[in-house]
matplotlib code that plots the C-alpha trace (Angstrom):
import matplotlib.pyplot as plt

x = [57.0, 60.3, 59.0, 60.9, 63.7, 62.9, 65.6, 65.8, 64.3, 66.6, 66.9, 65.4, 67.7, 67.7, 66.0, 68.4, 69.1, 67.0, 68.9, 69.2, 69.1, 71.9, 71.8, 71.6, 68.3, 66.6, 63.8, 65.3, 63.2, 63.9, 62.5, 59.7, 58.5, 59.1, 57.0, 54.3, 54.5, 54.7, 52.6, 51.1, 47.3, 48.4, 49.7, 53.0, 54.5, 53.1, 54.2, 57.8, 58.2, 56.7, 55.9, 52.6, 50.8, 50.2, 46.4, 47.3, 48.1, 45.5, 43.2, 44.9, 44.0, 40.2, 39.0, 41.7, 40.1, 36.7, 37.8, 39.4, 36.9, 34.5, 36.7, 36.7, 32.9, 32.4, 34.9, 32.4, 29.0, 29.5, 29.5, 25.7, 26.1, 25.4, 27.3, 30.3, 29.8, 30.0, 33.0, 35.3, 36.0, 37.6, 40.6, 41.0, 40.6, 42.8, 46.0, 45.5, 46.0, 49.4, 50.6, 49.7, 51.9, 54.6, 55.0, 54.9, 57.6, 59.8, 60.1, 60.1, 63.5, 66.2, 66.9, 62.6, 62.9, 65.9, 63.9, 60.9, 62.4, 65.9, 65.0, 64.6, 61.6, 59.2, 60.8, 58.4, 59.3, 62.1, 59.5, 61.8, 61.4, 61.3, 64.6, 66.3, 63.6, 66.6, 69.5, 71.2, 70.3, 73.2, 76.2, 75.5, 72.2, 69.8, 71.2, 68.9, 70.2, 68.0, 65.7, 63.1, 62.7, 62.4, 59.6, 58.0, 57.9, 56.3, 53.5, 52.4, 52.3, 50.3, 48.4, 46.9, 46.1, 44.3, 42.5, 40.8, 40.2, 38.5, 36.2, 35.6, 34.3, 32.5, 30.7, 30.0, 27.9, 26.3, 24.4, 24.1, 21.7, 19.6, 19.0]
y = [263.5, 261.5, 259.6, 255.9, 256.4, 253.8, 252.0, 253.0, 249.9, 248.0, 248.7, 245.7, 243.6, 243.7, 241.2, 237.9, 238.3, 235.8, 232.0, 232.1, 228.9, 227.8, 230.1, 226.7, 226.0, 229.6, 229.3, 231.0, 233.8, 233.4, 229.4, 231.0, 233.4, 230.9, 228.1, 230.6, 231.3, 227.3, 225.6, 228.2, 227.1, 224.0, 225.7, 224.4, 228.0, 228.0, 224.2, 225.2, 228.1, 227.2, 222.9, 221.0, 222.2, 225.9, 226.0, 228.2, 226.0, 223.8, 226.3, 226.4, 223.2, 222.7, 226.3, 225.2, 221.5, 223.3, 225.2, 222.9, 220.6, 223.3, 223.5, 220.4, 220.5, 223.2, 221.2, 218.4, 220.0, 223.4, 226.9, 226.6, 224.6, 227.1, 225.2, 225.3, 229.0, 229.1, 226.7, 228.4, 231.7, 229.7, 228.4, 232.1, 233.5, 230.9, 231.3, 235.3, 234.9, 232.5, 235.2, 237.6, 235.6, 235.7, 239.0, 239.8, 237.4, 238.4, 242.4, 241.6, 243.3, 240.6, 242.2, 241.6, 238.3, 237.3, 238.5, 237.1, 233.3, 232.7, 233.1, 229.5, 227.7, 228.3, 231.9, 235.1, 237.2, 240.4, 243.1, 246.2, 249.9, 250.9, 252.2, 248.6, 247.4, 249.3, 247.6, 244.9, 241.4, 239.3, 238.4, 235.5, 234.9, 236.5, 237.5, 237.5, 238.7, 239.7, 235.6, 237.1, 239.9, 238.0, 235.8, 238.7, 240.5, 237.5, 237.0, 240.6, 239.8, 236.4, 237.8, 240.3, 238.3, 235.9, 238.5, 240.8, 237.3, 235.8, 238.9, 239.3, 235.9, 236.0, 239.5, 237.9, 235.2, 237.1, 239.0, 236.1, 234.6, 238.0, 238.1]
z = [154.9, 153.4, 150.5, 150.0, 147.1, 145.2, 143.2, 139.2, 136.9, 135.1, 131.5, 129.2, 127.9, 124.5, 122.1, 121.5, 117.6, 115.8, 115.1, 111.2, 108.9, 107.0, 103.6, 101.5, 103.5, 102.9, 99.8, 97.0, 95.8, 92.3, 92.5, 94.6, 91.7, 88.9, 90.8, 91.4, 87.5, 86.3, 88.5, 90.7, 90.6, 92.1, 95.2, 95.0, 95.7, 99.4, 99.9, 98.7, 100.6, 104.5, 103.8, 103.2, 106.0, 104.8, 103.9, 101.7, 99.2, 99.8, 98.8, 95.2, 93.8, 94.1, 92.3, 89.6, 89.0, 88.9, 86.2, 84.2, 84.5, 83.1, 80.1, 79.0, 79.8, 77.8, 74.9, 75.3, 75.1, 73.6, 74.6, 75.5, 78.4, 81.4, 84.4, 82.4, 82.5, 85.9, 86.7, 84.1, 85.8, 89.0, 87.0, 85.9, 88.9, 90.3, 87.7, 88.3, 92.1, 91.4, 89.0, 91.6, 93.9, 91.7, 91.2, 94.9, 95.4, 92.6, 94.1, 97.1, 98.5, 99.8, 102.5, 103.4, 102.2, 104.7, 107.5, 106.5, 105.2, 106.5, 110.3, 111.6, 111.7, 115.2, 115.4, 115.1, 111.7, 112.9, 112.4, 110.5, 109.7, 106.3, 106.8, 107.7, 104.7, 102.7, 104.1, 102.6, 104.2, 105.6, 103.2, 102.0, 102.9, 100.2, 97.0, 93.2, 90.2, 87.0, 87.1, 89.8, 87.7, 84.3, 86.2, 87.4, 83.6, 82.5, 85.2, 84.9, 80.8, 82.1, 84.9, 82.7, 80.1, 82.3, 84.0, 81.5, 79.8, 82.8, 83.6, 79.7, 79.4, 82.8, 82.0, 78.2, 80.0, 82.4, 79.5, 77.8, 80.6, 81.4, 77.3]

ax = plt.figure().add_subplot(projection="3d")
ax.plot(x, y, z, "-o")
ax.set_aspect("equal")
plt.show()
């Protein structure tokens, strides 16, 4: 019995490189990080980095009025007022997410945030090993200095704040009610 030879498979051909966008079009990371810090409980970090129809940053907005609007509810009728109690911790929770954000963007590496922002739109991200995480990203394409950094310093200093400030005052209340 002669078995068939059968012919050796082609090799793949190897994934087309990914079109890049022109580096003036690519989010800067360090205007990333500082949105998320100034405005980040409106969302405007998500709508600056991939456009207004992210639901991520649609999500922002609503928690953050809620809160607010318990503030001033709380201004207006005094710190007895119960559903104030409850709409206060969103904005908090809200404004420690957006700091959150910004210190994620602010280390990221530039070589991540090339893959990850400077491919063009409708492509899939270049998935990478840590190894090519560690690489430089094209010249020209990605490069921060010291402002990411600066913004993250500050949102960690903000974050924390907001935090242990948010689940103080939420905890305070809690008691308050089961008294």
């Amino acid at each position: 019995m002669t078995s068939p030879t059968a012919a050796p498979a082609p090799a793949p051909a190897p994934a087309p490189a990914p079109m890049l966008r022109d580096p003036a079009d690519v989010p800067s990371k360090a205007l990333a990080t500082w949105i998320a810090l100034v405005a980040g409980s409106t969302g405007l970090h998500h709508f600056y980095l991939r456009g207004f129809r992210n639901p991520w940053g649609w999500l922002y907005p609503i928690p953050s009025l809620v809160g607010l609007a318990g503030v001033l509810r709380m201004r207006e009728l005094g710190v007895d007022d119960r559903l104030s109690w409850a709409m206060i911790p969103w904005l908090g929770l809200t404004l420690s997410v957006s700091m959150l954000c910004a210190i994620v963007y602010g280390l990221t590496t530039d070589a991540k945030w090339a893959r990850r922002y400077a491919i063009a739109p409708g492509q899939a991200m270049v998935q990478a090993t840590r190894e090519d995480d560690e690489e430089s990203p094209p010249p020209g394409l990605v490069h921060t200095g010291w402002t990411p950094v600066l913004g993250v310093i500050l949102a960690l200093m903000i974050g924390g704040g907001v935090l242990m400030g948010t689940i103080a005052f939420t905890v305070e209340k809690a008691f308050d009610v089961l008294r």
